[in-house]
TORKOL-4160 file (C-alpha; in steps of 0.2 Angstrom, whole numbers, padded with zeros to 4 digits, m for minus):
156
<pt num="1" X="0666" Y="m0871" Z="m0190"/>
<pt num="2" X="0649" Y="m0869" Z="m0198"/>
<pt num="3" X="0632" Y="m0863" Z="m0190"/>
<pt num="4" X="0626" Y="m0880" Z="m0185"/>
<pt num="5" X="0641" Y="m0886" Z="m0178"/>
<pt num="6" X="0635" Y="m0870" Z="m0165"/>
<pt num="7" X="0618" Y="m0876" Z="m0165"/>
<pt num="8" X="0624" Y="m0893" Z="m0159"/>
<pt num="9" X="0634" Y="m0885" Z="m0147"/>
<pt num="10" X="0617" Y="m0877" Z="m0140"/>
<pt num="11" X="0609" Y="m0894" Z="m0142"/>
<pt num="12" X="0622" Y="m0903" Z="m0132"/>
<pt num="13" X="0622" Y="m0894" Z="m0117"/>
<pt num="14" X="0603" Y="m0880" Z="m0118"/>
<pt num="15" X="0608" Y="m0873" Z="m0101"/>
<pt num="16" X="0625" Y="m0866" Z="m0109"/>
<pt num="17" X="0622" Y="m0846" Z="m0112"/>
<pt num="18" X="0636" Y="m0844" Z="m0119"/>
<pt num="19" X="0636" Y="m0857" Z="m0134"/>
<pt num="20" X="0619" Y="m0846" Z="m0136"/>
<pt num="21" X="0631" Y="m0830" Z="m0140"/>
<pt num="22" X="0641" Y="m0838" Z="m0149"/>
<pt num="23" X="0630" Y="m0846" Z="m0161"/>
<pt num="24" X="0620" Y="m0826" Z="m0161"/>
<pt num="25" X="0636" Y="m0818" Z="m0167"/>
<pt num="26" X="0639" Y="m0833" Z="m0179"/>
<pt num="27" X="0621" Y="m0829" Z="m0185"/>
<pt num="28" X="0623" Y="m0811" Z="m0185"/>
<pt num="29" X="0639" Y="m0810" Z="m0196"/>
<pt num="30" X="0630" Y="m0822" Z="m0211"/>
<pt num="31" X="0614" Y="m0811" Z="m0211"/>
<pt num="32" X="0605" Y="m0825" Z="m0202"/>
<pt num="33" X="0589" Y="m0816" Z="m0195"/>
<pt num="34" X="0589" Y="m0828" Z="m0180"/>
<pt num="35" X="0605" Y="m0823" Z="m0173"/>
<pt num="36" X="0597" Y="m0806" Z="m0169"/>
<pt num="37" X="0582" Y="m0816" Z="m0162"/>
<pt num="38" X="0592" Y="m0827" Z="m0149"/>
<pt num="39" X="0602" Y="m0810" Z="m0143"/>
<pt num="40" X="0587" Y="m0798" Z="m0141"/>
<pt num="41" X="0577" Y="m0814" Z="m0130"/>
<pt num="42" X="0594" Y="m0815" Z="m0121"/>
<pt num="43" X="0596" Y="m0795" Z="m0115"/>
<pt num="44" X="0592" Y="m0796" Z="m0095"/>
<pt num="45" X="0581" Y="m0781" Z="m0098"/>
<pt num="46" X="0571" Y="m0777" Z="m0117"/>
<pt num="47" X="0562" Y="m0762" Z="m0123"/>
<pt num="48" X="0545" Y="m0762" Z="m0128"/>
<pt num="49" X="0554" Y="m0758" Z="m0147"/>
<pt num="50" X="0566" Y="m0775" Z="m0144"/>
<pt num="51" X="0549" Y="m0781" Z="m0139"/>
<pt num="52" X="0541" Y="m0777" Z="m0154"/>
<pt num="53" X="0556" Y="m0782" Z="m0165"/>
<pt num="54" X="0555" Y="m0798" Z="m0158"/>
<pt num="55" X="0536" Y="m0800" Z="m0161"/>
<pt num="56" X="0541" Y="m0797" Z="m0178"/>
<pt num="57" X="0555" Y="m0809" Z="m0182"/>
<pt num="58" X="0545" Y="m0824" Z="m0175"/>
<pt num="59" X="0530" Y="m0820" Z="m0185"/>
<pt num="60" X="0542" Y="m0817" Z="m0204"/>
<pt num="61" X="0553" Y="m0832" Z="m0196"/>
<pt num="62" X="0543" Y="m0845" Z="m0186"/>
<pt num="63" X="0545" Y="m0859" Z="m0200"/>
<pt num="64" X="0563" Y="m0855" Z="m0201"/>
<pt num="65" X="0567" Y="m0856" Z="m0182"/>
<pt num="66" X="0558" Y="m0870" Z="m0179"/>
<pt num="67" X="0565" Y="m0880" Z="m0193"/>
<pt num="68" X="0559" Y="m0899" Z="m0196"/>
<pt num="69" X="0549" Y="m0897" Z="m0179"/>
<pt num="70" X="0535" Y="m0887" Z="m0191"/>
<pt num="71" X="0529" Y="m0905" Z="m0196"/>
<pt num="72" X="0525" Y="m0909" Z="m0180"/>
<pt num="73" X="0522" Y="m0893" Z="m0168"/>
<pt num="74" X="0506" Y="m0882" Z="m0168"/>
<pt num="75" X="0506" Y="m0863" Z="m0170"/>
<pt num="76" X="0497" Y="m0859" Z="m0153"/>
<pt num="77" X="0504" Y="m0862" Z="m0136"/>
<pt num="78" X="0523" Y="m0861" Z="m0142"/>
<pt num="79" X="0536" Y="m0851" Z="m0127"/>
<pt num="80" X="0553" Y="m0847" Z="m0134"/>
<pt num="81" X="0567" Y="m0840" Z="m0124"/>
<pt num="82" X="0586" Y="m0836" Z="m0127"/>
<pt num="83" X="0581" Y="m0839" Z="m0144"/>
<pt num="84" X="0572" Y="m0858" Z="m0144"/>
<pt num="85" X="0559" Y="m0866" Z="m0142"/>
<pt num="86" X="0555" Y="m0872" Z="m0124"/>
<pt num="87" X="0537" Y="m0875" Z="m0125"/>
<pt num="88" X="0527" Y="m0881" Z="m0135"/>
<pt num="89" X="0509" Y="m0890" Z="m0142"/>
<pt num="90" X="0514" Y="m0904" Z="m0155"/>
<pt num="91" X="0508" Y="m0918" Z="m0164"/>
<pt num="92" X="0520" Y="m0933" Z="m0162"/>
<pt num="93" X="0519" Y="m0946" Z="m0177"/>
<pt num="94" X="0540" Y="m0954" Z="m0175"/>
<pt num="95" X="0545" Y="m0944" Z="m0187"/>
<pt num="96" X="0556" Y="m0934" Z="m0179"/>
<pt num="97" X="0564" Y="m0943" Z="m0166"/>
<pt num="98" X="0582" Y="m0939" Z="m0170"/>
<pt num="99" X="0577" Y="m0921" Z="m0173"/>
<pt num="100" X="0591" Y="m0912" Z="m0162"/>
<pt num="101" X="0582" Y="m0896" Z="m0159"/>
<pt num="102" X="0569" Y="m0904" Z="m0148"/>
<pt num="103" X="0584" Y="m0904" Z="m0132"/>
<pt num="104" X="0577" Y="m0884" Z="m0128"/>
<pt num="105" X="0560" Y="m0891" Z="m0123"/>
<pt num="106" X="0557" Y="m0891" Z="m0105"/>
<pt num="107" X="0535" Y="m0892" Z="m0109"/>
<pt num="108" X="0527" Y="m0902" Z="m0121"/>
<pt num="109" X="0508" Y="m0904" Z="m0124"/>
<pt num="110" X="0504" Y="m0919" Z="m0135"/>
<pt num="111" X="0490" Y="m0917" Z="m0147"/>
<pt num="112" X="0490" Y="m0933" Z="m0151"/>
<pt num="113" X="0475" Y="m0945" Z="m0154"/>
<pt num="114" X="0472" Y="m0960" Z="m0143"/>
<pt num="115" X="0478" Y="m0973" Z="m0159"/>
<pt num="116" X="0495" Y="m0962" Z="m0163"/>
<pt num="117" X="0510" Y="m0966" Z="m0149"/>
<pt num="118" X="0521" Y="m0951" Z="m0147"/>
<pt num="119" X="0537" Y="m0960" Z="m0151"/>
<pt num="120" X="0548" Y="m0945" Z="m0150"/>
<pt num="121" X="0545" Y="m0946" Z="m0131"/>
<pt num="122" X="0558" Y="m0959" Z="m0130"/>
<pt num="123" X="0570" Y="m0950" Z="m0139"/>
<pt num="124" X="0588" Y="m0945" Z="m0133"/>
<pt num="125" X="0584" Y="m0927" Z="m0140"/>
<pt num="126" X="0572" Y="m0922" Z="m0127"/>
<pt num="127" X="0584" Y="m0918" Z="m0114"/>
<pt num="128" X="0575" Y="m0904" Z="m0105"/>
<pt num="129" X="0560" Y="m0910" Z="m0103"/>
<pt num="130" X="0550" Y="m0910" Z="m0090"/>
<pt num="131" X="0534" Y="m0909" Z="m0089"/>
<pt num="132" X="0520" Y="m0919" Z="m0103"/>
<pt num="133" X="0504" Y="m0916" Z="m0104"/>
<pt num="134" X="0489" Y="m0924" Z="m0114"/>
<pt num="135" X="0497" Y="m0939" Z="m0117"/>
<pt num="136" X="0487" Y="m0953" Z="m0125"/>
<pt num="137" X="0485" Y="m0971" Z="m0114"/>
<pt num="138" X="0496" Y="m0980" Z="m0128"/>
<pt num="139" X="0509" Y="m0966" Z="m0125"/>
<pt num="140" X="0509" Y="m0970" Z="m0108"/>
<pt num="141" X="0514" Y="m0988" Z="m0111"/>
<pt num="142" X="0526" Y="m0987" Z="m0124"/>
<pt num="143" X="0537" Y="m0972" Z="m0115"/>
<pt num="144" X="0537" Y="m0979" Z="m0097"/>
<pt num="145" X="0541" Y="m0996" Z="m0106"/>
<pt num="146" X="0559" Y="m0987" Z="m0112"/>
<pt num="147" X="0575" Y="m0995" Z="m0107"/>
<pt num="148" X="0580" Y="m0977" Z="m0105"/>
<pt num="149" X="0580" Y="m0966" Z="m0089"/>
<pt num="150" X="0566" Y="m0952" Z="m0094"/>
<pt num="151" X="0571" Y="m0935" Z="m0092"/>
<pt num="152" X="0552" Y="m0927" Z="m0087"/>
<pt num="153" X="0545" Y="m0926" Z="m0069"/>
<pt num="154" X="0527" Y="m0923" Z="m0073"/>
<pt num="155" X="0516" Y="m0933" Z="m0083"/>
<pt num="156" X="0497" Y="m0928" Z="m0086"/>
């Protein structure tokens, strides 16, 4: 198994701790630094030195962790735990709707203007969402109009 087969693992079911370990020590054996990211945010209990440490492996690694989600997600306001993101400030454009990595997102602010519908709002990635905020009027039409069941509860 490769690295994203992990990942997809974590993807498939964000609640799962233990495909979170898994995937660490997957990471951790190929010298990947996000493996020692996700198991420092998953210690019960952290140090002001694991604090520190992981401080310094969002700020070298941020693009890296976030992967494709840089195109569309802005620098402040981001929340990571257990090693994803789970909230989050991002511009929506459609493209990436099938972008995997947006199933850790529980919060989502939308950034976007009134003319640009979030596409990605209807995508099947965004499992753990729950909560959007700042979405435009267009937004509103087009994600409520979705044949799918909608996984958020709040809507702003």
């Amino acid at each position: 198994m490769t690295p994203a087969d992990f990942f997809s693992a974590v993807y498939a079911n964000p609640e799962d701790d233990g495909a979170r370990h898994v995937l660490a020590d997957v990471l951790m054996e190929a010298g990947d630094p996000r493996g020692e990211f996700i198991a420092l945010q998953m210690l019960p209990r952290r140090t002001r030195k694991a604090e520190l440490k992981l401080e310094r492996l969002l700020e070298r690694h941020r693009a890296a962790f976030l992967g494709p989600l840089t195109r569309a997600v802005r620098p402040k306001g981001q929340v990571w735990e257990k090693g994803f993101l789970v909230e989050c400030r991002a511009e929506l454009a459609g493209l990436l709707i099938d972008e995997p990595s947006w199933a850790t997102v529980r919060r989502l602010e939308v950034v976007n203007d009134e003319t640009m519908s979030p596409k990605e709002l209807s995508s099947l990635h965004f499992r753990s969402l729950r909560e959007v905020t700042h979405l435009p009027r267009r937004g509103v039409r087009e994600v409520f109009a979705s044949q799918r069941s909608l996984p958020f509860t709040t809507v702003s």
